[in-house]
N, C-alpha and C positions, 0 to 999 in steps of 0.2 A: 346822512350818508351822501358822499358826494355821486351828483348822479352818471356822472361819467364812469364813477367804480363800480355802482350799483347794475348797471347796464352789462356791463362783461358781461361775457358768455362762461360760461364754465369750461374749463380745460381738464379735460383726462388725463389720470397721469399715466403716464408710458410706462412705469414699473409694475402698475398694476396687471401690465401686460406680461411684461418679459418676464418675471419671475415666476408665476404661473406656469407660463406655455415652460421655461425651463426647469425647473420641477417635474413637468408632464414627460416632457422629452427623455431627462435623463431614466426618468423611471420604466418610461417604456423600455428604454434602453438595455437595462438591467434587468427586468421580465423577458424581454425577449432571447439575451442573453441566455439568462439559465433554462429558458425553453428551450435551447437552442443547442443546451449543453445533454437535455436530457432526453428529446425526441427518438436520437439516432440509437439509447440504448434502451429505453423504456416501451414506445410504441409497438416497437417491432417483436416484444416480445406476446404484446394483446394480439396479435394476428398469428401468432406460433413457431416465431421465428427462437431458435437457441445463436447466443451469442456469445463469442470466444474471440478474445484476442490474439494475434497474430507474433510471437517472440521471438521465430525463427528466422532465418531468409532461403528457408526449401524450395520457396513458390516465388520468388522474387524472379523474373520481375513483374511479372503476373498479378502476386499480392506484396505487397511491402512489407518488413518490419516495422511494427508501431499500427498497423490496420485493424479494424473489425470485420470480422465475419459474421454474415447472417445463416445462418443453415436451417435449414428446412427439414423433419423428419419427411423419408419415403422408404421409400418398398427398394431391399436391395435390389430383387433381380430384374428390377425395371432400368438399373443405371448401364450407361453407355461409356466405350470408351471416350476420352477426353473429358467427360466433368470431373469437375471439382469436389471431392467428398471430405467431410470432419469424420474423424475417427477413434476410439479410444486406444493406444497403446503404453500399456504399462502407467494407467490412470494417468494418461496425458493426453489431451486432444491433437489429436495432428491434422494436419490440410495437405493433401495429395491428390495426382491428379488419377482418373484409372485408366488403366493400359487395357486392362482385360475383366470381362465378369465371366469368372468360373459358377454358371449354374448349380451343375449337377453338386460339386463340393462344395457349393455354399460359402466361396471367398470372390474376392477381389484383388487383381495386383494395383499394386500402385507407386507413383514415381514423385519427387518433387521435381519442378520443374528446372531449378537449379542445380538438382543433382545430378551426378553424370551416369549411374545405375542403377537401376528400378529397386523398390526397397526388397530387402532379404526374404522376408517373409511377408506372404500373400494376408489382405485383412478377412477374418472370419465377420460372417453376415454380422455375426450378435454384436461384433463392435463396432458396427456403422451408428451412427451419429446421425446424417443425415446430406444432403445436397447443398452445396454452396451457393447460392441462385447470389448475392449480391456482396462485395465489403466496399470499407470507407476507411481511406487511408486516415493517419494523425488520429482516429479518433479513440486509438486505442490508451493512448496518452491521456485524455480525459475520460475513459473509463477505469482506469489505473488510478488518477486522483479521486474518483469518486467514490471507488471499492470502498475506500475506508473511513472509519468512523468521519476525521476531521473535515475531509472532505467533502462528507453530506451536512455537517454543520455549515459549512464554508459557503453551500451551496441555501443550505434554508435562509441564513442570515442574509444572506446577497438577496434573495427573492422576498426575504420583508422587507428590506431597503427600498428593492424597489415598488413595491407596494406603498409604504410610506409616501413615498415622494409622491405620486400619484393621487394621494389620498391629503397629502399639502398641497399640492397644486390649486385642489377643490375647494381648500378650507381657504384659500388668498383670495380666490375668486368672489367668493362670497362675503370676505373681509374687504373688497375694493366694492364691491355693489353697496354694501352699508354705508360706505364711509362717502361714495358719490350721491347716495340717497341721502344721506342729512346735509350733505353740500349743496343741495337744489332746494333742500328745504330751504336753507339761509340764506338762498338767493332771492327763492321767491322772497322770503318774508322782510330784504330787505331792500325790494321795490316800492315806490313811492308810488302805487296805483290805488284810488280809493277802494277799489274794487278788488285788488288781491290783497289790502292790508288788511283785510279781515281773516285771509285764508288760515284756515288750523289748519297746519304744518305736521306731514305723516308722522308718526310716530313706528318704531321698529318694534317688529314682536317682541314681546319679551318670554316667553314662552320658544323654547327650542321644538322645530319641528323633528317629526320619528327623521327625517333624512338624517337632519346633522347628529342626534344621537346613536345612528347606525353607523356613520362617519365616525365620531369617536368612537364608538367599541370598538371599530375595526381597527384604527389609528393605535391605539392602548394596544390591542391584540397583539398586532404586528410589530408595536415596540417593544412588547413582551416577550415575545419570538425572538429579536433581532437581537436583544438585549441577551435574554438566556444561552443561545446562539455562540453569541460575539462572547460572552463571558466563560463556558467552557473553551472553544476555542485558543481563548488567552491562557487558560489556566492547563488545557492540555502544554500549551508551547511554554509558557512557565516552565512542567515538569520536566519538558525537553533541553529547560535549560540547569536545570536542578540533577537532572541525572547527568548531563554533563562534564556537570564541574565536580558531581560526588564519583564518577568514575576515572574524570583526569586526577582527581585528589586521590583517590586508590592508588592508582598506580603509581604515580609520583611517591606516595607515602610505600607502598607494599613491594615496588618492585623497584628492579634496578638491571642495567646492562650488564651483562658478564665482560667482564674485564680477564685478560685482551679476549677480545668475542670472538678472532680467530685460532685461538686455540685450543687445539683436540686434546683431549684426555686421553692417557694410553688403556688400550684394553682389559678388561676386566679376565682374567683366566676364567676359562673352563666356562664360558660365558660366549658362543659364537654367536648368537643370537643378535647380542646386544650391538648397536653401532656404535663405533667411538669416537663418538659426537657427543657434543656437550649445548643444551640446551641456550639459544642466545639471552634473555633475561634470566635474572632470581628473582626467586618471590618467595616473601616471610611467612611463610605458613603456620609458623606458631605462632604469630600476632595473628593474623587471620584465622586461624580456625578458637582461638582462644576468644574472639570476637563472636562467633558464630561456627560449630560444629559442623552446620552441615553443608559447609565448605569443600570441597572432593577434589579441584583441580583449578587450573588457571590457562584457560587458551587462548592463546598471540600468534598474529602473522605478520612477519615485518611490512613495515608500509602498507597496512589500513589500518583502519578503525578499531579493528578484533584484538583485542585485548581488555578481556575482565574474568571476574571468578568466576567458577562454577559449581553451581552447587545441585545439590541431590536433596530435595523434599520429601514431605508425606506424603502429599498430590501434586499432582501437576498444575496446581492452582496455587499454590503455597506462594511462587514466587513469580507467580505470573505478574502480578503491580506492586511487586514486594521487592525492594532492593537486600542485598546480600545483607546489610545491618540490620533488618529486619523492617527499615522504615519504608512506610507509602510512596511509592514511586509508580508513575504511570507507565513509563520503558520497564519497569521490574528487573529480572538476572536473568542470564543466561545460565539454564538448566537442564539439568540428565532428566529423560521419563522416569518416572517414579517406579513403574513397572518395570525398569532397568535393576539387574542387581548393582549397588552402589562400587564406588572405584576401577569402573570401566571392566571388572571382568567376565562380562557375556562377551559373547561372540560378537557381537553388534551393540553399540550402544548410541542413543537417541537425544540429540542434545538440541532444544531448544532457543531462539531467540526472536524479540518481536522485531518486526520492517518497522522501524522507525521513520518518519519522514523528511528526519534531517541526516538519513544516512548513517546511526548511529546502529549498533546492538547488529541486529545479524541482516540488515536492510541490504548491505550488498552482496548477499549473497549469488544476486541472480547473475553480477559479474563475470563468475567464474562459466556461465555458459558460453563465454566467447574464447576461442584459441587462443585469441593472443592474452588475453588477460590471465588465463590459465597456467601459459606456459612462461608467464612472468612469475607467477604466486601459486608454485605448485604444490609449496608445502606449508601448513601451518605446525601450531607445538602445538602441544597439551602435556603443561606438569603437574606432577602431584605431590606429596607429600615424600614418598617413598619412590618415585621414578616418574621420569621423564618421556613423554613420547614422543617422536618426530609423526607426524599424520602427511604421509604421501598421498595425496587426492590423486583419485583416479576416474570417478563421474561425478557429474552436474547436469541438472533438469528439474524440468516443473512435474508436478504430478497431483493428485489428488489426495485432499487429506484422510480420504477415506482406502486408499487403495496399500495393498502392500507392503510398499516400501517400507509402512510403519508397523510390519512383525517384531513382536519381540520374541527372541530366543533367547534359550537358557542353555542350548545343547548345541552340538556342533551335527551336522548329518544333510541327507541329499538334501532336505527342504531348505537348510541355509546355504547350500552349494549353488542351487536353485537360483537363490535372491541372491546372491553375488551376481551373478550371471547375469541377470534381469536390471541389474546395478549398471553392469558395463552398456549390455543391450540397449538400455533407453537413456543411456549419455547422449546429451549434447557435443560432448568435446571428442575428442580420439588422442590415445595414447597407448604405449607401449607395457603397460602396466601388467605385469603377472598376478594373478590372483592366487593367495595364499590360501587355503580350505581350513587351514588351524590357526590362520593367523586373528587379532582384536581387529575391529574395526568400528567406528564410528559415523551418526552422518547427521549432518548439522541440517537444521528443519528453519525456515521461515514464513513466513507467509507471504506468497504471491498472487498480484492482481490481474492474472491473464482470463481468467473465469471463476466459477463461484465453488469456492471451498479449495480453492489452488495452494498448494507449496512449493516452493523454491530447496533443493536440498542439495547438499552436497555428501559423496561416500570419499572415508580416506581409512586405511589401514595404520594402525598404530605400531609403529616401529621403534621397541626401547632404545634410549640410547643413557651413555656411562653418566648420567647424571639423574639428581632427584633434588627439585625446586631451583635446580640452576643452579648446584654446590654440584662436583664429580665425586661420584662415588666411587670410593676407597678400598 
């Protein structure tokens, strides 16, 4: 060996570096991340905080739309005018401010802060909730994505990623120490010193120490995770793209425009009830129900998404990941409560669909709590076999799935007078809407992410009109 070569000094290679420390980095990066994502609604419930999203803009500007609240339970009669209190009305959380604490009768008035008149009715102690000592604006938005299933997947698979990385960073480190320790062997041994040409030249374990086989299991683990993770994940948005195209192909195949769409069919005699309106689409209901019996109707509202069949089950599981042809679908149908008598005629009937997160199936429902969008898309249809409904919406709000709203009646009387009422009451929106006491009514259900076991629904009165599947009846 020439000795001029032999003599170099060893040179470190620089990637040995950089790739490590960036592995290390981005992984931190990504742990801190989903720490980051999960602190503001996780923590604060180990200390007794209850946490509700913020949907309205009562309290703006105060709290935003889109905020968390942290609320604290206390002792009503200890609250002062001016805080901040959560409260249940009509199984909805609300945030107000209080005006006044009525002791002796065991209420509370209270105001939003953007509203210009204290609210109607004073809160009863039993439905205090509790003190709003803190919120965090935006973060209601990442509480919202992480409600649901995909987004706690979204969230594991992210936090083995960065784990991994963290966990490569270690294994390079260790991979560039090896690989600089048999390069100083071959340097030593290929000195021309009598004295180190004897030297026996380290040899590397061969034998894996407990560290680096803790490193692997964890490494495996975490790709195990990331991998299970990332492959539901796909296969949820898969279905998302699967019910897509099987419910654009519906309609394209089952339905069709009413031709001219502007025009009204003349009145049915002896028939006042009925409007002489003609339903804007047809739909082939004897291909449809010859496919599948337990087919019962088809609701559309121009310009969105809402448009597909509805069907009537055994349970209310039947078609919950069950598309209308009976095939596995993760969207499923949109469905009547099974506890509903079939063909819409109770007094009220109860129609299902899941918050899809591509805005599909009955996801936008929680649109309709804003005016303006309301009083764009004030009516949707619902046809059936034998008659057509015009559905005039009349409230929209979030509520609890265990509260109310979801009586089923069979009979008409004060207690469904009642829940009309209670209908209008705990709207979001305001309208001019009379309430009919004999009239059908409907009210469409989804799932809402503003706190835990939330729905989004909307109430509309079913109003026949001179058609049945979109043909005028005769």
């Amino acid at each position: 060996m020439n000795k001029d070569q032999s003599s170099k000094p060893i040179k470190r290679s620089q990637g040995g570096k950089f790739f490590p420390a960036l592995c290390n980095v981005l992984g931190t990066l990504i742990i801190l991340f989903v720490i980051a994502a999960c602190v503001p609604l996780t923590v604060p419930r180990l200390v007794g905080y209850q946490i509700y999203h913020v949907v309205s803009g009562s309290m703006e500007p105060t709290i935003p739309v889109g905020s968390v609240i942290y609320v604290r339970p206390t002792e009503p009669a200890g609250l002062q005018p001016g805080e901040i209190i959560a409260f249940w009305h009509g199984g909805e959380p609300v945030t107000h401010r209080v005006l006044e604490n009525h002791q002796f009768a065991g209420e509370l008035v209270t105001k939003g802060d953007a509203n210009t008149v204290q609210d109607f009715e004073p809160v009863p102690y039993d439905d205090l909730i509790g003190r709003v000592e803190h919120h965090a604006p935006i973060v209601g938005a990442i509480m919202e994505i992480l409600a649901g299933n995909v987004g706690k997947l979204y969230l594991l698979a992210l936090a083995s990623c960065g784990v991994m990385f963290n966990i490569l960073a270690a294994r390079l480190r260790v991979r560039a120490q090896e690989r600089l320790l048999l390069a100083e062997s071959e340097y030593v041994r290929g000195l021309s010193l009598p004295s180190v040409s004897e030297i026996t030249p380290p040899t590397l374990p061969k034998k894996r120490s407990s560290k680096k086989i803790i490193r692997m299991v964890l490494m495996l683990s975490m790709l195990l995770v990331f991998s299970v993770s990332a492959g539901v994940v796909a296969f949820v948005k898969h279905q998302y793209r699967v019910s897509d195209a099987l419910y654009e192909a519906t309609s394209s195949r089952y339905t069709q425009l009413t031709a001219p769409v502007n025009q009204a069919p003349a009145p049915i005699e002896d028939t006042p009830h009925i409007l002489a309106e003609q339903a804007p689409i047809q739909v082939d209901f004897d291909a449809l129900l010859a496919l599948n019996p337990d087919i019962e109707g088809w609701i559309y509202c121009p310009d969105t998404v809402i448009n597909y069949p509805v069907l009537h089950g055994e349970t209310n599981d039947t078609y919950l990941h069950h598309a209308y042809d009976h095939s596995y679908n993760y969207a499923g149908s949109i469905f009547s409560d099974s506890n509903n008598t079939p063909h819409f005629t109770d007094p009220s009937t109860i129609i299902y669909g899941h918050h899809m997160n591509d805005n599909s199936m009955f996801a936008t429902l929680d649109l309709w709590q804003h005016q303006e969008y309301f009083e764009d898309h004030p009516v949707m249809w619902l046809l059936t076999p034998t008659q057509d409904y015009k559905v005039t919406l009349f409230s929209a709000y979030n509520t609890s799935a265990y509260s109310d709203a979801y009586l089923i009646f069979h009979d008409y009387g004060p207690d469904f007078d009642q829940y009309l009422k209670n209908a209008q009451t705990f709207s979001e929106i305001s309208s001019d809407f009379e309430l009919d006491p004999s009239g059908h009514y409907v009210m469409l259900s989804t799932c809402a992410y503003v706190f835990d076991d939330a729905r989004s629904v909307i109430h509309g009165l079913l109003q026949p009109v001179s058609s049945a599947g979109g043909v005028p009846i005769k």
